[in-house]
OpenMM code with the backbone's topology and positions (N, CA, C; nanometers):
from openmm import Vec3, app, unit

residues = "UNK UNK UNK UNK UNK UNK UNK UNK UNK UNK UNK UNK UNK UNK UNK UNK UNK UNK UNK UNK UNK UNK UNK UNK UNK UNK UNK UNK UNK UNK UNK UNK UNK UNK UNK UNK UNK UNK UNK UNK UNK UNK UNK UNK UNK UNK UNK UNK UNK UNK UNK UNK UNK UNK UNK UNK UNK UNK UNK UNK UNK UNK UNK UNK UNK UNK UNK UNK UNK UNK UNK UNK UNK UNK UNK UNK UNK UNK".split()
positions = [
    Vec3(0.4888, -0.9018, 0.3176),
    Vec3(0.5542, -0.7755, 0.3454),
    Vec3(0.7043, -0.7954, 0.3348),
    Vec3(0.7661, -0.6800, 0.2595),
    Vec3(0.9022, -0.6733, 0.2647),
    Vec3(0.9606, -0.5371, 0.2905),
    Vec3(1.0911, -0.5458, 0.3253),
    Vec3(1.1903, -0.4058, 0.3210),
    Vec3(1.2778, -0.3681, 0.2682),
    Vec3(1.3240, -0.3261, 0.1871),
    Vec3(1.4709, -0.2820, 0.1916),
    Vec3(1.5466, -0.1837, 0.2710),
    Vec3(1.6170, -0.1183, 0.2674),
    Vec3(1.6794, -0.0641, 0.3649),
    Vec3(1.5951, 0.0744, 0.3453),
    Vec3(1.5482, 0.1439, 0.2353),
    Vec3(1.4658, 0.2700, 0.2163),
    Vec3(1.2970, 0.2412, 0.1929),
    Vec3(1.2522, 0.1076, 0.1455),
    Vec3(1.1384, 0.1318, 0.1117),
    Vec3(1.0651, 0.0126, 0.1552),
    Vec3(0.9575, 0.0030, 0.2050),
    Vec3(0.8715, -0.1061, 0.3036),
    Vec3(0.7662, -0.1584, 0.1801),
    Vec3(0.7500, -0.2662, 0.1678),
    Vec3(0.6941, -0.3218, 0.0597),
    Vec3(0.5848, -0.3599, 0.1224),
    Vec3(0.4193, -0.4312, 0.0360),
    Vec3(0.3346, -0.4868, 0.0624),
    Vec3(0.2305, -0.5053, -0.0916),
    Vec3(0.2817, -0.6493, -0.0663),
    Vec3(0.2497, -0.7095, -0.2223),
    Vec3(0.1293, -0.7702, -0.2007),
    Vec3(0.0055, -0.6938, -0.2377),
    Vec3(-0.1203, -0.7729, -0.2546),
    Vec3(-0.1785, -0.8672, -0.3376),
    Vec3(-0.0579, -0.8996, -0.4241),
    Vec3(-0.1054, -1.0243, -0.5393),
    Vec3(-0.1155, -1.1624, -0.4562),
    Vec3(-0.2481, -1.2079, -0.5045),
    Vec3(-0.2896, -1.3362, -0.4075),
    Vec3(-0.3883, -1.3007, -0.2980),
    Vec3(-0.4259, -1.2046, -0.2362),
    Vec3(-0.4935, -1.1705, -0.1612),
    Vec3(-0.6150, -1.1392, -0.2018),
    Vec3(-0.7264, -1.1926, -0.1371),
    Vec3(-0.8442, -1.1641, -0.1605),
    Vec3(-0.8657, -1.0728, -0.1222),
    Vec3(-0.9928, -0.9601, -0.2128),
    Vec3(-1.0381, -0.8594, -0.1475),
    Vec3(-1.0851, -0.8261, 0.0003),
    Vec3(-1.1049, -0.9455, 0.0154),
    Vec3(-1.1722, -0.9354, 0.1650),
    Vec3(-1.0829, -0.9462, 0.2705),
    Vec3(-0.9578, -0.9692, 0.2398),
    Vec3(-0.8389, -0.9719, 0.3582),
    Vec3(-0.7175, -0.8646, 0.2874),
    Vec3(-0.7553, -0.7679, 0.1944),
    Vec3(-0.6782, -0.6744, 0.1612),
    Vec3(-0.6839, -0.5025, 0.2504),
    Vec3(-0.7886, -0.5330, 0.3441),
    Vec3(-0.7435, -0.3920, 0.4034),
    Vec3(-0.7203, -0.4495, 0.5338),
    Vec3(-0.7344, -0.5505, 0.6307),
    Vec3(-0.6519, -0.6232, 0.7506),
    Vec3(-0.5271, -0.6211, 0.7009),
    Vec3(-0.4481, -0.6468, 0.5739),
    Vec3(-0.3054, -0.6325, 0.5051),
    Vec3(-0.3006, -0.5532, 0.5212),
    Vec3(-0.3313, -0.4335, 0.5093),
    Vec3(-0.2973, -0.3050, 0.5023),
    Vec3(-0.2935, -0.2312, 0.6416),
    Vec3(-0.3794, -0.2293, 0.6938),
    Vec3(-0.3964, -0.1844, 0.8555),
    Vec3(-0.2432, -0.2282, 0.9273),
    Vec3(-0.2426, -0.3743, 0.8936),
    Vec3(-0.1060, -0.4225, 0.9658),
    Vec3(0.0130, -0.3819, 0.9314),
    Vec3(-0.0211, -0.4019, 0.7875),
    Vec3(0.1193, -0.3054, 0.7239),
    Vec3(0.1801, -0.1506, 0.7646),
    Vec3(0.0757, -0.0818, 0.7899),
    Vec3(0.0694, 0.0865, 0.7630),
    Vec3(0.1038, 0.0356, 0.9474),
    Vec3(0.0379, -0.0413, 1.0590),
    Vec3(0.0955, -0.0267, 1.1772),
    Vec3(0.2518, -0.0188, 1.1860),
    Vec3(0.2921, -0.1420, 1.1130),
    Vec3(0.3925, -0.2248, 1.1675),
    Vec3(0.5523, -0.0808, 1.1381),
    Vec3(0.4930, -0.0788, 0.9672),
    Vec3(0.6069, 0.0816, 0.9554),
    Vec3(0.5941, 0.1947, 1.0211),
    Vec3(0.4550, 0.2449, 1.0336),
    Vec3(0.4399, 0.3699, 1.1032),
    Vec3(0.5304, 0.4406, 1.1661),
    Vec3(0.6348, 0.5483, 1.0998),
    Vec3(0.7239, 0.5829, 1.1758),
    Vec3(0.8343, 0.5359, 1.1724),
    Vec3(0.8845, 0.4346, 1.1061),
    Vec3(1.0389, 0.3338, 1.1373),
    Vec3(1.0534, 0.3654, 0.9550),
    Vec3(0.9836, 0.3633, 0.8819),
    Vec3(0.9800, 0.3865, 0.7607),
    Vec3(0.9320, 0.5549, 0.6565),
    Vec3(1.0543, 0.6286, 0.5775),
    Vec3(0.9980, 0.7178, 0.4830),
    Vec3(0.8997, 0.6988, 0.4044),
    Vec3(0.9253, 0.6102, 0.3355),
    Vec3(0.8375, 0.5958, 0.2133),
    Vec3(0.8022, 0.4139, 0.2103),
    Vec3(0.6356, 0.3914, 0.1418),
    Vec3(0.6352, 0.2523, 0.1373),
    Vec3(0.5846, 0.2392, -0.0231),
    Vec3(0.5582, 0.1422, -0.0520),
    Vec3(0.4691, 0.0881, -0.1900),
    Vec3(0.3685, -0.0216, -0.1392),
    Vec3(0.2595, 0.0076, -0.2134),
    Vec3(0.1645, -0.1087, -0.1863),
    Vec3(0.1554, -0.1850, -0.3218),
    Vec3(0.1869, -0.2903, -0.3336),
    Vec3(0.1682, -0.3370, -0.4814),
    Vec3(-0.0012, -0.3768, -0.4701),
    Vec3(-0.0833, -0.3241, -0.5806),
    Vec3(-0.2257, -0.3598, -0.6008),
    Vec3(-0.2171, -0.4231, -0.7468),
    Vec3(-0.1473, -0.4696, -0.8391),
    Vec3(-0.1862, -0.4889, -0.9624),
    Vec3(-0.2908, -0.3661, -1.0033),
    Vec3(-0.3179, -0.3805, -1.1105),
    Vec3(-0.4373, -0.2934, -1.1748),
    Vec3(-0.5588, -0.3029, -1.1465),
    Vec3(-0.5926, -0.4047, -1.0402),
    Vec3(-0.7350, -0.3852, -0.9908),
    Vec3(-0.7606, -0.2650, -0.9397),
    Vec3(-0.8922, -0.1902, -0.9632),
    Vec3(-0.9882, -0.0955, -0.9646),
    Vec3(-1.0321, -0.1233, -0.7960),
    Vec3(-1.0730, -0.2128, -0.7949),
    Vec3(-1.1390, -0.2605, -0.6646),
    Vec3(-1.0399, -0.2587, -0.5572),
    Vec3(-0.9247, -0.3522, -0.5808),
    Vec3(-0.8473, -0.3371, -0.4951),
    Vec3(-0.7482, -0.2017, -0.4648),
    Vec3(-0.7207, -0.1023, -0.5310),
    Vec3(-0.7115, 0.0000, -0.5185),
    Vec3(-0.7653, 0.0632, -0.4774),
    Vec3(-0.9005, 0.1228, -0.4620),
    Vec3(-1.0135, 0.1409, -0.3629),
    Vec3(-0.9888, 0.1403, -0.2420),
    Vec3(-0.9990, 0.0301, -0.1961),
    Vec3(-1.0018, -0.0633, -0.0708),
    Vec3(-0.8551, -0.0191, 0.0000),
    Vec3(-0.7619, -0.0205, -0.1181),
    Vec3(-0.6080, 0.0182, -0.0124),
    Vec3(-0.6736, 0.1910, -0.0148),
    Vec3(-0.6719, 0.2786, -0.1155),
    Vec3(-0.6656, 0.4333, -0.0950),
    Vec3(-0.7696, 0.4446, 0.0276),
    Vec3(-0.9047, 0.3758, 0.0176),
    Vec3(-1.0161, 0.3385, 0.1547),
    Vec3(-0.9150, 0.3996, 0.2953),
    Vec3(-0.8349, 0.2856, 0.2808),
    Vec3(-0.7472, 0.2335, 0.4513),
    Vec3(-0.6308, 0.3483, 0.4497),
    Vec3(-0.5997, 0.4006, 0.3673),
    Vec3(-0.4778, 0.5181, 0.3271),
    Vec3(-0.5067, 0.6292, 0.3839),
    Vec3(-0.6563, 0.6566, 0.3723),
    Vec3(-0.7593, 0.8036, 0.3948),
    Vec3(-0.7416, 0.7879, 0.5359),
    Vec3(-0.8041, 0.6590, 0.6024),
    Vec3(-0.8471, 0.6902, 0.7409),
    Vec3(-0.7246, 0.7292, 0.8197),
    Vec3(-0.6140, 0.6933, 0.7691),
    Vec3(-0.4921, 0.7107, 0.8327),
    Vec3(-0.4008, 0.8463, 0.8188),
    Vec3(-0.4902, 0.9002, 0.7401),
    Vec3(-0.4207, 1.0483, 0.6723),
    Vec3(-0.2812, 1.0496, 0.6514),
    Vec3(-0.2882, 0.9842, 0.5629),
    Vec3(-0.1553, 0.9406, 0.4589),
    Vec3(-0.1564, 0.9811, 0.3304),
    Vec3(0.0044, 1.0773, 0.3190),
    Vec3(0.0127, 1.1133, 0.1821),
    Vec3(0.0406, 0.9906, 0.0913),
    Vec3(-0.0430, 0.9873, -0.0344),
    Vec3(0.0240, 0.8804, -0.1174),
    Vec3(-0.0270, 0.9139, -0.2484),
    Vec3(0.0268, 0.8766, -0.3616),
    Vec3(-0.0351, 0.8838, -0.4866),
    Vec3(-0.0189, 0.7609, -0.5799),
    Vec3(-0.0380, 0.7465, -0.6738),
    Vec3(-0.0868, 0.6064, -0.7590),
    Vec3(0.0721, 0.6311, -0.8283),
    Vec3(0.0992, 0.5373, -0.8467),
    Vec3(0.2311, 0.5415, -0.9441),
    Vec3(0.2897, 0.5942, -1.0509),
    Vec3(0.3453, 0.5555, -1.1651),
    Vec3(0.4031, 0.6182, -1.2882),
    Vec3(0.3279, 0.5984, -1.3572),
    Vec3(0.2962, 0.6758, -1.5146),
    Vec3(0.2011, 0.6390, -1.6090),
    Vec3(0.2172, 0.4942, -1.6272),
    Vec3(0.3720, 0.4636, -1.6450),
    Vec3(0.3922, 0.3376, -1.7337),
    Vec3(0.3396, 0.2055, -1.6204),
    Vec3(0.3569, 0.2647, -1.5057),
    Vec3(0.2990, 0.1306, -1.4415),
    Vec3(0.2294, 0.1943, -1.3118),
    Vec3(0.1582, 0.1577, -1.3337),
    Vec3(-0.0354, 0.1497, -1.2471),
    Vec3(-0.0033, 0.0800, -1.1544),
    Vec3(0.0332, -0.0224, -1.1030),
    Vec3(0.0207, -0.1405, -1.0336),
    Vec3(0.0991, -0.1174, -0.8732),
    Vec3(0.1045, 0.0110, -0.8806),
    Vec3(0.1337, 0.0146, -0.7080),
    Vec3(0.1122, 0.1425, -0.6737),
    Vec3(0.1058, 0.1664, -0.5828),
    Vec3(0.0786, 0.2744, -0.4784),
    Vec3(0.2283, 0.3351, -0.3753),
    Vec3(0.2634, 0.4953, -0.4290),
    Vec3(0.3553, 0.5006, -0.3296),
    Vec3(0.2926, 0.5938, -0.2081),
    Vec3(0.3569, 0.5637, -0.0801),
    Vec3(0.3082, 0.5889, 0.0583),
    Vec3(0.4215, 0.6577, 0.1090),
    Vec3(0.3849, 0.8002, 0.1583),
    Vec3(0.5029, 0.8274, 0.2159),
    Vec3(0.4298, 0.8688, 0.3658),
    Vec3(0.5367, 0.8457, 0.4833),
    Vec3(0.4605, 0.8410, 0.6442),
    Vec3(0.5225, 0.9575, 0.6681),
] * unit.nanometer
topology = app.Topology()
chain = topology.addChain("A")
for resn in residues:
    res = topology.addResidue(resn, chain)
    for name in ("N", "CA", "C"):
        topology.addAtom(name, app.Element.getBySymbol(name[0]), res)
């Protein structure tokens, strides 16, 4: 996990599917509120995209999939 001063990062490259929505739960806690907008980096996995939009829903969070030109993250706004 990272920040900059506007946008809360969470880079899932390296993470196994099976510890990618505990990443996320913690992530979506830790900003909740202290942060506008976040990104989830998923690469282009199908699966792992899933699994984050999965953990996105229960939290009723606006977010949508990125730019045409690049797929590979998720923006989150709280």
């Amino acid at each position: 996990m990272s920040k900059n001063k506007d946008i809360a990062i969470l880079d899932l490259h390296g993470f196994k599917h099976s510890d990618a929505v505990s990443e996320c739960h913690s992530f979506l806690n830790e900003y909740w509120n202290s942060m506008q907008e976040a990104h989830i980096i998923t690469g282009n996995s199908r699966e792992m995209k899933s699994l984050v939009f999965g953990v996105l829903e229960q939290y009723d969070i606006n977010y949508e999939e990125a730019t045409l030109w690049n797929k590979g993250y998720i923006k989150v706004w709280f």
